[in-house]
GUROBA-76411 format. One line per field, with one value per residue (C-alpha): residue number from 0; x, y, z. Coordinates in nm, 4 decimals. Example, Ala and Ser with C-alpha at 12.3 -4.5 7.8 and 13.67 -1.06 7.14 Angstrom:
# residues 2
n: 0:1
px: 1.2300:1.3670
py: -0.4500:-0.1060
pz: 0.7800:0.7140
***
This chain:
# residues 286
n: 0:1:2:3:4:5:6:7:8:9:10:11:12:13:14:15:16:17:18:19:20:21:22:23:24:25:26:27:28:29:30:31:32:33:34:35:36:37:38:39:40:41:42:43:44:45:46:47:48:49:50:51:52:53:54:55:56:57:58:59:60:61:62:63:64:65:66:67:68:69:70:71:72:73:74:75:76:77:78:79:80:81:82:83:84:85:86:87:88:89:90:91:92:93:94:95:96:97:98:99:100:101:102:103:104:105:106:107:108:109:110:111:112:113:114:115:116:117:118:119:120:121:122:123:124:125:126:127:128:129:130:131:132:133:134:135:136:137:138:139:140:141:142:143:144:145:146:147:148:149:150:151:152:153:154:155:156:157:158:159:160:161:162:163:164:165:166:167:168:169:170:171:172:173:174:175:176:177:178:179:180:181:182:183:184:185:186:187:188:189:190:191:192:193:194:195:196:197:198:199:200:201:202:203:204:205:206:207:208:209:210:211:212:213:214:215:216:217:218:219:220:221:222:223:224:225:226:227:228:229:230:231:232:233:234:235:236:237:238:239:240:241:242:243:244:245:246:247:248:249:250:251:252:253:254:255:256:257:258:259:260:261:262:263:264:265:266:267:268:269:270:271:272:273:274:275:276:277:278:279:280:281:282:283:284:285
px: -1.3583:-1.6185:-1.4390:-1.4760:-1.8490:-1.8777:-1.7445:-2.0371:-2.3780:-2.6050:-2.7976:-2.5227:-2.4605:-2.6077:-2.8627:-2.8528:-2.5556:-2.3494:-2.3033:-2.0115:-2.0788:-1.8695:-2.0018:-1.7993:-1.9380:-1.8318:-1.6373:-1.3640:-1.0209:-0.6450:-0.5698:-0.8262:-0.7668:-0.9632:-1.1928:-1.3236:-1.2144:-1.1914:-1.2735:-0.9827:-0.7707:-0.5852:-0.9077:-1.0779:-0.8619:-0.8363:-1.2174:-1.1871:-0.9178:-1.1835:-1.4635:-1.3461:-1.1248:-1.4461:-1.4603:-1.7547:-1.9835:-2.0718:-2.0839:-1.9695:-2.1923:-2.0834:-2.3119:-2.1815:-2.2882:-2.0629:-2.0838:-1.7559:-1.4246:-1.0707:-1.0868:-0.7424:-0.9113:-1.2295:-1.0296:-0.7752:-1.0762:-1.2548:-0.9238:-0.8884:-1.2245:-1.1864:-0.8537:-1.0095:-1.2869:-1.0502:-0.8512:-1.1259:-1.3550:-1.6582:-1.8768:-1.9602:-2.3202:-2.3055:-2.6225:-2.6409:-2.7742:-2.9024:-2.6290:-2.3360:-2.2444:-1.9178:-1.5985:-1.9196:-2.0523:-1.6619:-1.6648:-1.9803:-1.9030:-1.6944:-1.9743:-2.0683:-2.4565:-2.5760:-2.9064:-3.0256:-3.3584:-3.5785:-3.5034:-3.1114:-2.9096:-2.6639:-2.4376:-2.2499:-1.9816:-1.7602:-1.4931:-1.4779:-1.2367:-1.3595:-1.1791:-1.1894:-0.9700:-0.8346:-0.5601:-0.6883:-0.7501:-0.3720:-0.3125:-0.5857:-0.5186:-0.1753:0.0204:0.2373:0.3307:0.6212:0.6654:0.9954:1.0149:1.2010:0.9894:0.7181:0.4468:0.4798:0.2119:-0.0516:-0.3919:-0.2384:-0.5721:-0.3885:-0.2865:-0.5907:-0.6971:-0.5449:-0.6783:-0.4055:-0.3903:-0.7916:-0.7114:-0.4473:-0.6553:-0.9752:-0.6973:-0.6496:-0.9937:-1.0846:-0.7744:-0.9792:-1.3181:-1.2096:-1.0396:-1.4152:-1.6080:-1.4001:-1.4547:-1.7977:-1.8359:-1.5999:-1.8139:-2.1763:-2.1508:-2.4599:-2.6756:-2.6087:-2.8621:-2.8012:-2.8624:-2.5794:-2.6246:-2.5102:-2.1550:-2.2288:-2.2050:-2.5865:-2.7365:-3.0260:-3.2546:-3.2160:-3.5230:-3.3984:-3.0296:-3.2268:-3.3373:-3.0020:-2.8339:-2.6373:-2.7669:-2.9291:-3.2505:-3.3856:-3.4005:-3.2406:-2.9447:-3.1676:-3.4330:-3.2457:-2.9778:-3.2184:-3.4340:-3.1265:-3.0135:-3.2735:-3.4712:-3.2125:-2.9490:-2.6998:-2.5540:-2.2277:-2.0853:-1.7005:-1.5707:-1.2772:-1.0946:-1.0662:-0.8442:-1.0066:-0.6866:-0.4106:-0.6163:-0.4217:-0.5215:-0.4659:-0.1936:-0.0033:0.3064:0.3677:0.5436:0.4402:0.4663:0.2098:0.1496:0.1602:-0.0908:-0.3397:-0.3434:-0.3601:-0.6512:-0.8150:-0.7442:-0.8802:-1.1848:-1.2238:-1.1553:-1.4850:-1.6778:-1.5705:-1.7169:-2.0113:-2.0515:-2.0314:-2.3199:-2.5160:-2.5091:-2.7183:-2.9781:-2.8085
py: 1.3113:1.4353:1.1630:0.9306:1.0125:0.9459:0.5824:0.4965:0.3294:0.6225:0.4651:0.5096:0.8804:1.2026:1.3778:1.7298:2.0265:2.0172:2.3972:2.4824:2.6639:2.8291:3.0051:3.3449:3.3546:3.6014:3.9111:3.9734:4.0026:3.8819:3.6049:3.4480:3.1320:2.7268:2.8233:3.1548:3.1267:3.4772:3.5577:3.6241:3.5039:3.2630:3.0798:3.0726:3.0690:2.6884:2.6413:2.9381:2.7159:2.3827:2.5409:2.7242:2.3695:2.2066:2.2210:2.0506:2.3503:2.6222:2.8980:2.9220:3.0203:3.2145:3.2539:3.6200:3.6787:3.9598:4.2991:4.3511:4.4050:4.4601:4.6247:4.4360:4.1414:4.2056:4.3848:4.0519:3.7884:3.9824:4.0207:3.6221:3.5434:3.7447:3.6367:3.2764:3.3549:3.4756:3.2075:2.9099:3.1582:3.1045:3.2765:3.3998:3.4090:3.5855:3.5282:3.7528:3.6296:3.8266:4.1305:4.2082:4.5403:4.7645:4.4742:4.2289:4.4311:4.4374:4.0864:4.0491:4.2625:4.0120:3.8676:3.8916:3.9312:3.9739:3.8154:3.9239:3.8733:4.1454:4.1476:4.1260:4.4156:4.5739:4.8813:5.0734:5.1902:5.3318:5.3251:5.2929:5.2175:5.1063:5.0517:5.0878:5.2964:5.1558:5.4434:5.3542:4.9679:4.8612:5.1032:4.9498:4.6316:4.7095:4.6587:4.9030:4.8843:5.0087:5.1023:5.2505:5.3656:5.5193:5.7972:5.9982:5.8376:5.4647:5.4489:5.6690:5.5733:5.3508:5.1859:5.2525:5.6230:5.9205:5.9849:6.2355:6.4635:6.4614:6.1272:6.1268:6.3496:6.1261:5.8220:6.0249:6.1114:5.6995:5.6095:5.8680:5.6994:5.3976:5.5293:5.6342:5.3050:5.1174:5.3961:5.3187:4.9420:5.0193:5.2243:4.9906:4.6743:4.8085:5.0651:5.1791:4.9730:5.1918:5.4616:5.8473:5.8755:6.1087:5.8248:5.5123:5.6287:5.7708:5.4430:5.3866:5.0843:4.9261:4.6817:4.3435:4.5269:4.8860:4.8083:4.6302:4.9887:5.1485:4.8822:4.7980:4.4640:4.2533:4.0983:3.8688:3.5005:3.2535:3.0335:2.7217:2.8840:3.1049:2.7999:2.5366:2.8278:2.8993:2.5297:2.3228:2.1676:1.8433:2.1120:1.9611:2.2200:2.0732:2.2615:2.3415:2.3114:2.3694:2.1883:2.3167:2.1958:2.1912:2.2375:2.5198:2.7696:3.0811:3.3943:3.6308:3.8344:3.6872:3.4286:3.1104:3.1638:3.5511:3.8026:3.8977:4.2300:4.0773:3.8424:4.1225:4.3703:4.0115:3.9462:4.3152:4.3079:3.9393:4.1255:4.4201:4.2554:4.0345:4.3154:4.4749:4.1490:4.2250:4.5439:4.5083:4.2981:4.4794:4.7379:4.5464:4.4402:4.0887
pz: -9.2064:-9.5055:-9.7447:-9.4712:-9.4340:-9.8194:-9.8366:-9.5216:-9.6133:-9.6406:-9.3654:-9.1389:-9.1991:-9.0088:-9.1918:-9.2534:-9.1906:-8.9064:-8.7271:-8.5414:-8.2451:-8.0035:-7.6887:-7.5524:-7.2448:-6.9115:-6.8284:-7.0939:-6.8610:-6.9013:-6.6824:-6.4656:-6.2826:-6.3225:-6.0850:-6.2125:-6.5937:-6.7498:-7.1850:-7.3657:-7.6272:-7.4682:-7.3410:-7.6331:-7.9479:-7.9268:-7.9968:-8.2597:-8.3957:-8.3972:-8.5445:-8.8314:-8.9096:-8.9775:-9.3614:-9.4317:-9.2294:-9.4359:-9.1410:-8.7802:-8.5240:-8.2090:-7.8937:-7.7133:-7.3366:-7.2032:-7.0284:-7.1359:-6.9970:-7.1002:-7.4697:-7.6031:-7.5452:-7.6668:-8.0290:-8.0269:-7.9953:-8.2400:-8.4331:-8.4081:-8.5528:-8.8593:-8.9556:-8.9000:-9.0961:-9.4244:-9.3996:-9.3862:-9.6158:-9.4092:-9.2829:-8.9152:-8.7435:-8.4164:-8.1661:-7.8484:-7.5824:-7.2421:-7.3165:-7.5699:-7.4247:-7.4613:-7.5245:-7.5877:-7.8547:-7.9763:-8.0094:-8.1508:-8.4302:-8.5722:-8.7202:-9.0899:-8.9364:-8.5570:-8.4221:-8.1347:-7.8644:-7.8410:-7.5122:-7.5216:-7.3705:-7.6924:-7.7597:-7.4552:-7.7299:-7.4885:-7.2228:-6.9041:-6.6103:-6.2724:-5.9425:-5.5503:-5.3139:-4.9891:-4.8883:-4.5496:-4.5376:-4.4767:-4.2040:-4.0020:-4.0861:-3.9141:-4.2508:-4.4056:-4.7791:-4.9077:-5.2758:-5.4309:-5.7452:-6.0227:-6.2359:-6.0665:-6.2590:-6.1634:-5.8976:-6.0853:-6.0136:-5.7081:-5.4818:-5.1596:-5.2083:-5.2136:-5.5801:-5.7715:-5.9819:-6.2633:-6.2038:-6.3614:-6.6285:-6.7723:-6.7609:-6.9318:-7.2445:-7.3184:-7.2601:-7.5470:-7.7546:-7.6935:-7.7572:-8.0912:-8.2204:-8.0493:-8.2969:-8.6093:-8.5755:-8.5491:-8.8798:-9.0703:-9.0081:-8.9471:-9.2134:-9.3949:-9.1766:-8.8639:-8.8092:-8.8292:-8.3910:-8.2082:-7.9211:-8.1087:-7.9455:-7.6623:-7.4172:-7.4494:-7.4792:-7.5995:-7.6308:-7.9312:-8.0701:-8.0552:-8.1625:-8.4565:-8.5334:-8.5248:-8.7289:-8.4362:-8.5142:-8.8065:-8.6952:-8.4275:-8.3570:-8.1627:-8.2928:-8.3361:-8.5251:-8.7926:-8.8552:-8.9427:-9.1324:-9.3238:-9.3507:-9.3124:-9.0302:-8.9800:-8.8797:-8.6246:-8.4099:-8.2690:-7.9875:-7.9536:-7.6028:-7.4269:-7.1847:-6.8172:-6.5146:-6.1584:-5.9549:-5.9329:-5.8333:-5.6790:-5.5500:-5.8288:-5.7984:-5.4679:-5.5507:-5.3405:-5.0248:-5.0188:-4.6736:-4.5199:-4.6802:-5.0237:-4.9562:-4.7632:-5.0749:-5.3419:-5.1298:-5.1607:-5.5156:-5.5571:-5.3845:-5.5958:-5.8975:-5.8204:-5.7001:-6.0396:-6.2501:-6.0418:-6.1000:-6.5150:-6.4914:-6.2539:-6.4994:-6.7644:-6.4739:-6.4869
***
C-alpha cells in the first residue's frame, strides 16, 4: 500500500502519519457471547494482528478501559501485544481511559509508555475472586441437582453447596501464586520508574495523577493530543475494528435442548456472572 501511495499525484495523497489504534474495551473474561462481547484473546488478537501489519506507522496506539477480570487473559493479551510489537519492531503507546485496574493495568503494561487522565482510575495489583452462593435457590425453586463425582475435590468452591472453609484456604494459596507472577510483571516492565511505596502491590489504586507519582504510569494526555505532539498536527488516527455477529446468542453455559435443571442453574450463573461485571466496575465508581 506505501509503494502504492508513492506512484499517486501528491495532491491525491493523505497528509501527515497514519496511527493505528486499537481500543480494549470491557471486563476481561473467556467466552462471552455477540450480544455481550467479553476482552480476551480470541476477540481481540485479529485487530492486534491489523495494527501492528501496518508498516508504514511508526507506533501503535492502544485505548485500555477495563476493571479487569480473568488474569490469563489479561497476561495472554498482554503477552500478544509484545510479541507483536518484537516482531513488527514498533513501538506501543497505551492511553487509559476512565480505569485500567487489576487485569486492565496487566494489559496496559504492555506498553513501551502509559498516558493516563488525571482523573483515570490505575493500579489494584492484586487478586481477587468473586462469586454468589445459592445452596438454597434450587430447593425452592423445586429443582434438585445432582452431581457425581470421582475425587473429593471436584466440587470445591461449588455455588449451590454452603461455603467451606478449606475450600477458602485453597483458593487464597493460587490467588497469592497469581499475585506474585502480577508483581513480577510489574517490576520487569515499570522498573526504575516505580516508586519506593509498600502500597504499589497491595490492590490499591489510584488516581492518572497519583499513579503518575508512583511510576505506575508515564505522564498525562489524551491519545489525540500526545500523537499529533509527537507526530505532528496532520496525524491521522485510523481505528482498527473488529467484526461482530448479531445472532447466536445463547445463554452461557446451558446447551440446546437442555432439562430443566440445567437451564435454571445456566440461568443463575448467566445472572451472577452479570452481577459480577457489575460489581468490577462498581468498584472504580463507574
Amino acid at each position: 500500500m506505501g509503494f502504492l501511495t508513492r506512484l499517486m499525484p501528491k495532491r491525491f495523497r493523505k497528509k501527515g502519519t497514519a496511527i493505528p489504534v486499537v481500543r480494549l474495551h470491557g471486563t476481561i473474561m473467556a467466552g462471552g457471547s455477540q450480544f455481550k462481547p467479553a476482552l480476551n484473546l480470541a476477540s481481540v488478537a485479529p485487530m492486534l494482528e491489523k495494527a501492528f501489519a501496518k508498516k508504514d506507522s511508526p507506533v501503535v496506539a492502544i485505548s485500555v478501559n477495563s476493571p479487569g477480570g480473568s488474569p490469563v487473559q489479561s497476561r495472554l493479551i498482554f503477552q500478544r501485544i509484545r510479541a507483536l510489537a518484537d516482531d513488527h519492531d514498533k513501538k506501543v503507546l497505551i492511553f487509559v481511559e476512565d480505569v485500567a485496574a487489576s487485569g486492565g493495568y496487566m494489559i496496559a503494561l504492555a506498553g513501551d509508555e502509559i498516558f493516563v487522565d488525571p482523573t483515570s482510575i490505575v493500579g489494584s495489583i492484586g487478586v481477587v475472586s468473586g462469586g454468589f452462593g445459592f445452596p438454597e435457590l434450587l430447593r425452592k425453586m423445586g429443582v434438585e441437582r445432582r452431581v457425581y463425582t470421582a475425587g473429593e475435590n471436584k466440587v470445591i468452591l461449588d455455588p449451590f453447596q454452603p461455603e467451606k472453609e478449606g475450600d477458602v484456604e485453597y483458593l487464597k494459596t493460587l490467588q497469592l501464586e497469581i499475585h506474585k507472577v502480577f508483581i513480577e510483571m510489574v517490576r520487569m516492565r515499570r522498573g526504575e520508574r516505580l516508586a519506593d511505596d509498600s502500597t504499589v502491590f497491595s490492590g490499591l489504586f489510584w488516581t492518572g495523577q497519583r499513579g503518575v507519582e508512583l511510576g505506575l504510569v508515564d505522564g498525562l494526555g489524551d491519545m489525540r493530543e500526545v500523537l499529533k505532539r509527537r507526530f505532528g498536527k496532520d496525524t491521522r488516527l485510523e481505528l482498527i475494528g473488529g467484526s461482530r455477529s448479531l445472532f447466536g446468542r445463547r445463554i452461557p453455559g446451558v446447551r440446546s435442548g437442555a432439562p430443566l435443571g440445567e437451564m435454571a442453574a445456566g440461568a443463575v450463573a448467566g445472572l451472577a456472572e452479570g452481577l459480577e461485571e457489575k460489581a468490577l466496575w462498581s468498584r472504580y465508581g463507574l
